[in-house]
C-alpha positions as CSV (number, residue, x, y, z in Angstrom):
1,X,-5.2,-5.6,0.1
2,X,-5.3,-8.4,-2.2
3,X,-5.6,-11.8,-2.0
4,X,-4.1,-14.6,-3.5
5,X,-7.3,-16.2,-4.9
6,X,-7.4,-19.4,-6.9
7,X,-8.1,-16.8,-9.9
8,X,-5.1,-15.0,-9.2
9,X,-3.0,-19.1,-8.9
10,X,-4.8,-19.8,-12.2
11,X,-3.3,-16.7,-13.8
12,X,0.0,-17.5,-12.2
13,X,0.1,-21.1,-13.7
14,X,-0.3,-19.5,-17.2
15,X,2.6,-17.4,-16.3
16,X,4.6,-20.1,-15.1
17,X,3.6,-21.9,-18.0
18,X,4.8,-19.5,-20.8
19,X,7.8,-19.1,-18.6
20,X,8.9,-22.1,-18.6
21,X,7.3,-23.9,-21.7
22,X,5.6,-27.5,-22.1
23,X,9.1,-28.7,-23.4
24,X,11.9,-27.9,-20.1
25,X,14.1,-26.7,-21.5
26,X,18.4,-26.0,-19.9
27,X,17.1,-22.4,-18.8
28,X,13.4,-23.9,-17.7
29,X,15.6,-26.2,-15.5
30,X,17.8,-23.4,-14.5
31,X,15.4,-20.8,-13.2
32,X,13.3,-23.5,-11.2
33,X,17.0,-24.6,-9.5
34,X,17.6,-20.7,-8.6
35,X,13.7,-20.9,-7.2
36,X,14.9,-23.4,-4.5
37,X,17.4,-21.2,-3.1
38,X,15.7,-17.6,-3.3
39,X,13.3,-15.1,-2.6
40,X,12.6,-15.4,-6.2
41,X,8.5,-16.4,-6.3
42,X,8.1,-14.2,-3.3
43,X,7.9,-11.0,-5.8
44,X,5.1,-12.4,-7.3
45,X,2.8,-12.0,-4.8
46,X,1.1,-8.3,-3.5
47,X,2.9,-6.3,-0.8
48,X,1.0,-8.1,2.1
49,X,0.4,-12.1,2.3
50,X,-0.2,-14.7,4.4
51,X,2.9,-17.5,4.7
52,X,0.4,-20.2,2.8
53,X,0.6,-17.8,-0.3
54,X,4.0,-17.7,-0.4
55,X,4.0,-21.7,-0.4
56,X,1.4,-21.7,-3.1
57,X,3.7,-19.6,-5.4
58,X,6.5,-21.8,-4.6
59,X,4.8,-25.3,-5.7
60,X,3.4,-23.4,-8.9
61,X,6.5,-22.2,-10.0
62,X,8.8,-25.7,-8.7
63,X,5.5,-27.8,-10.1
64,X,5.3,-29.8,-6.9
65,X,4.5,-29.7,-3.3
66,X,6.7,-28.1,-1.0
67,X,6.6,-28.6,2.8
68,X,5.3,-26.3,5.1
69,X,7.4,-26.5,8.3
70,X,10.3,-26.4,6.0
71,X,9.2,-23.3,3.9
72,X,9.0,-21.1,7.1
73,X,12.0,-22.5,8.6
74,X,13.5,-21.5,5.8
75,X,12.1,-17.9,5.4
76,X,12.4,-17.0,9.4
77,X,15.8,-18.1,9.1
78,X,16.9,-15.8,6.3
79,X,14.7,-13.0,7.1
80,X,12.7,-12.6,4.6
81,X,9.7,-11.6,6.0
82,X,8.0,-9.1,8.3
83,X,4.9,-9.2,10.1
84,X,2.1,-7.1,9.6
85,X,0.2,-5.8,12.3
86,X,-2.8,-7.7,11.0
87,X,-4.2,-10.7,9.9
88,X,-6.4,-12.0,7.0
89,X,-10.1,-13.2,8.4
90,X,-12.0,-15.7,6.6
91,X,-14.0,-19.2,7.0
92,X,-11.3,-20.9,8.8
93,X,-9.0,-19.4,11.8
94,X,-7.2,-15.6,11.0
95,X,-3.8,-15.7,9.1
96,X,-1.1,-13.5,10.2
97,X,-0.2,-11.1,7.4
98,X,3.4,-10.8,5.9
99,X,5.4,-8.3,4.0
100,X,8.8,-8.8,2.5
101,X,11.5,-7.1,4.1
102,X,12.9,-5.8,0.7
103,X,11.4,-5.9,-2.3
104,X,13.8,-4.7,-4.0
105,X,16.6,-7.4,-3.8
106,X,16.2,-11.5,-3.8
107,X,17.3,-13.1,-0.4
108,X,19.4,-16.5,-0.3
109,X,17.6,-19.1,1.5
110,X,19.8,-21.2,3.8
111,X,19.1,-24.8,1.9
112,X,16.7,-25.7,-1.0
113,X,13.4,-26.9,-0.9
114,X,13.4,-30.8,-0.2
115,X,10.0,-32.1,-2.0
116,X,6.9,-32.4,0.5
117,X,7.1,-35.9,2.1
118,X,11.5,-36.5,2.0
């Protein structure tokens, strides 16, 4: 199982980066609105992960924070996930392990992404 590292972030930023170019351009802007209301980011990340990767992805690819209440109000409500009968151990308390419903098709989320702190 992998996990989403600050390695793997820093490989995403590049990513993000050539996707979307230092400049921002109509279709920069347009692929970061469709982010706010989809599943979109979610594909980026292995088969299993922990709800705090999936808003790590999300601020990368929107380039700002996004609130974390709101991001799994957002993704219970349009059920986008299922849980995984375990959970990731580490230094701080275990996380409960995730998997995307379907992989194959992006999900709608019910409202966009309000920036962290509105």
């Amino acid at each position: 199982m992998r996990r989403v590292t600050s390695t793997t972030l820093h490989t995403l930023v590049g990513r993000t980066t050539f996707l979307f170019g230092a400049g921002g351009t109509a279709a920069d802007a347009r692929l970061r609105s469709k982010v706010e209301y989809t599943s979109l980011p979610a594909f980026l990340l292995p088969e299993e992960f922990t709800l705090v990767d999936l808003q790590r992805v999300y601020e990368i690819v929107l380039g700002r924070l996004v609130n974390k209440s709101a991001l799994r109000t957002r993704v219970m409500a349009a059920d986008l996930v299922t849980e995984v009968p375990r959970q990731r151990s580490g230094p701080t308390r275990p996380a409960q392990l995730y998997r995307l419903k379907d992989r194959h098709h992006p999900v709608f989320l019910p409202r966009t992404f309000s920036p962290c702190g509105e």
